[in-house]
C-alpha positions as a LaTeX table, in Angstrom:
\begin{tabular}{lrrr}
\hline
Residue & $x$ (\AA) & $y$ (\AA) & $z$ (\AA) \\
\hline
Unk1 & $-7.25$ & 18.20 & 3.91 \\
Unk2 & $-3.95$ & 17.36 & 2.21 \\
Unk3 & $-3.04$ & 16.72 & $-1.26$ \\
Unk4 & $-0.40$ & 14.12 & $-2.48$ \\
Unk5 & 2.32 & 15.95 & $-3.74$ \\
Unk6 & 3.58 & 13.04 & $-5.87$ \\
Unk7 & 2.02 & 9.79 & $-7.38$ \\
Unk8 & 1.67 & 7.27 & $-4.47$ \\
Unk9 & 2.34 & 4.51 & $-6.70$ \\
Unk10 & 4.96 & 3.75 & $-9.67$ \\
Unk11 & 3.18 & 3.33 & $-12.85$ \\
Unk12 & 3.35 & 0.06 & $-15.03$ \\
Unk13 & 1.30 & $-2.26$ & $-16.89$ \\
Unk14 & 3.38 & $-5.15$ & $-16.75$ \\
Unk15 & 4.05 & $-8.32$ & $-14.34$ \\
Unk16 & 6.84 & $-10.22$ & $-14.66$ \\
Unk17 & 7.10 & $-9.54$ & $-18.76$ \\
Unk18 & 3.23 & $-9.84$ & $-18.97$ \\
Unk19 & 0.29 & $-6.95$ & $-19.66$ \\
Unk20 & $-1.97$ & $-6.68$ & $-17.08$ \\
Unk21 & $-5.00$ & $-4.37$ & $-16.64$ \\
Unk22 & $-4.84$ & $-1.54$ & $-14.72$ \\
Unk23 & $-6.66$ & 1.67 & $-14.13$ \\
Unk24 & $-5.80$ & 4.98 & $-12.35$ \\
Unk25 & $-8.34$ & 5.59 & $-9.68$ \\
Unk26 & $-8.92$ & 9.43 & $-8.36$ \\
Unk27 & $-10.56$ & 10.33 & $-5.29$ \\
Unk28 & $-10.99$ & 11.72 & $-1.43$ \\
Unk29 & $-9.88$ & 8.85 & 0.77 \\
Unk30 & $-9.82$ & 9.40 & 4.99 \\
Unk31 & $-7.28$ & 7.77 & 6.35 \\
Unk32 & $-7.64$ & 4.64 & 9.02 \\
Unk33 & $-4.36$ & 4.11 & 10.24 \\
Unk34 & $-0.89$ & 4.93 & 9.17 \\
Unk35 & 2.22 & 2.48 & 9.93 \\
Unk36 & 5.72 & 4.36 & 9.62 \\
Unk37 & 7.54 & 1.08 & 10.57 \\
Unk38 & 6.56 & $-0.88$ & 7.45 \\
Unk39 & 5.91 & 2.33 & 5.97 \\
Unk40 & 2.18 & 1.31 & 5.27 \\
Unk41 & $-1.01$ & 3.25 & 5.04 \\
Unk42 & $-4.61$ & 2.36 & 5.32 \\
Unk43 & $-7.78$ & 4.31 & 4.34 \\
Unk44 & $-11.45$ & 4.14 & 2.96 \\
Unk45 & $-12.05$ & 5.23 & $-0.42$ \\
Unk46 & $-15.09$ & 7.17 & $-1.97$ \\
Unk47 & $-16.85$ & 3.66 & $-2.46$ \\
Unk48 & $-16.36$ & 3.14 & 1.44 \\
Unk49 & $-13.65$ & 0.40 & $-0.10$ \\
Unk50 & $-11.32$ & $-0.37$ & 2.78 \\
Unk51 & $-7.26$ & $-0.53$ & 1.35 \\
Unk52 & $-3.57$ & $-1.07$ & 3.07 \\
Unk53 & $-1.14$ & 0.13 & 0.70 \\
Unk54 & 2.43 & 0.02 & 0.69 \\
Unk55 & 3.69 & 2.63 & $-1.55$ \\
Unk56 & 6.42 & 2.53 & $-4.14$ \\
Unk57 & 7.41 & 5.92 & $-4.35$ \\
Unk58 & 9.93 & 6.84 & $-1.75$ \\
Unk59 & 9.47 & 10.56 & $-2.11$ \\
Unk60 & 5.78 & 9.99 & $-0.62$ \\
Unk61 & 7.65 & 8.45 & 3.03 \\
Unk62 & 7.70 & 11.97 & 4.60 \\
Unk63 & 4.41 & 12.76 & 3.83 \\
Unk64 & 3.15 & 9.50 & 4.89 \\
Unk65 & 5.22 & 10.17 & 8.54 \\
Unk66 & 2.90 & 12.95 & 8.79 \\
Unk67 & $-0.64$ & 11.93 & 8.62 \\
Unk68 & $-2.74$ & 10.80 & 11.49 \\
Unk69 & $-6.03$ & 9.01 & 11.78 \\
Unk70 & $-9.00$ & 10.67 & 10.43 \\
Unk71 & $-6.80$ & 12.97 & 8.26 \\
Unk72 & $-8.39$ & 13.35 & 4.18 \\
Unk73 & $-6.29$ & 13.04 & 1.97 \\
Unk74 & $-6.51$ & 13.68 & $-2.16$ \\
Unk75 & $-4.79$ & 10.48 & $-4.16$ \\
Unk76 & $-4.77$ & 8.73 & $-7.04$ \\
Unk77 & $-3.58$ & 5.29 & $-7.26$ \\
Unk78 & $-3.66$ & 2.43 & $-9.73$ \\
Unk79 & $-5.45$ & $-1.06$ & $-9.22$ \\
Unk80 & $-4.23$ & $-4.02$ & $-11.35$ \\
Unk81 & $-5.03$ & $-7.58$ & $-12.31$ \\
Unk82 & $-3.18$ & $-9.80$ & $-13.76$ \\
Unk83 & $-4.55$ & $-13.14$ & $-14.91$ \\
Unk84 & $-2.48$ & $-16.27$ & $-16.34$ \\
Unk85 & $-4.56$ & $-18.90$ & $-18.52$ \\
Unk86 & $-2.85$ & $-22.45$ & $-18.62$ \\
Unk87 & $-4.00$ & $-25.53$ & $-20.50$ \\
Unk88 & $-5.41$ & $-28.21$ & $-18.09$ \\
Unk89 & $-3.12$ & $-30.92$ & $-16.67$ \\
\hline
\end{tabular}
């Protein structure tokens, strides 16, 4: 079992100039596959929810280089939605 020694993702609650909603999720994930080429990783969260992330923190790259399949992993990442409402054309 490994634990992330820095946040996986950059914090902010804004896209492009607008609030969004986010929240800071906090769990066990295993780990599914692990791409160092586009520096991507995939795993299945606590809810057996199935993500591909690409992280923004480039302190995290090393310690994405060396996890392998099957590997669990402590993280805590943030999900966001942002939502635009426009008057009818």
């Amino acid at each position: 079992m490994f634990h992330l020694p820095v946040p996986l993702f950059s914090h902010g609650c804004r896209h492009r100039g607008r609030p969004i909603s986010a929240r800071v999720r906090r769990g066990r994930v295993v780990i599914t596959a692990v791409d160092p080429s586009r520096n991507t990783v995939s795993f299945v969260g606590p809810n057996n929810a199935v993500r591909t992330v690409l992280p923004k923190n480039e302190e995290v790259a090393p310690f994405l280089r060396k996890l392998t399949v099957g590997d669990q992993v402590d993280i805590a990442y943030e999900e966001a939605l942002a939502v635009s409402v426009e008057p009818m054309k």
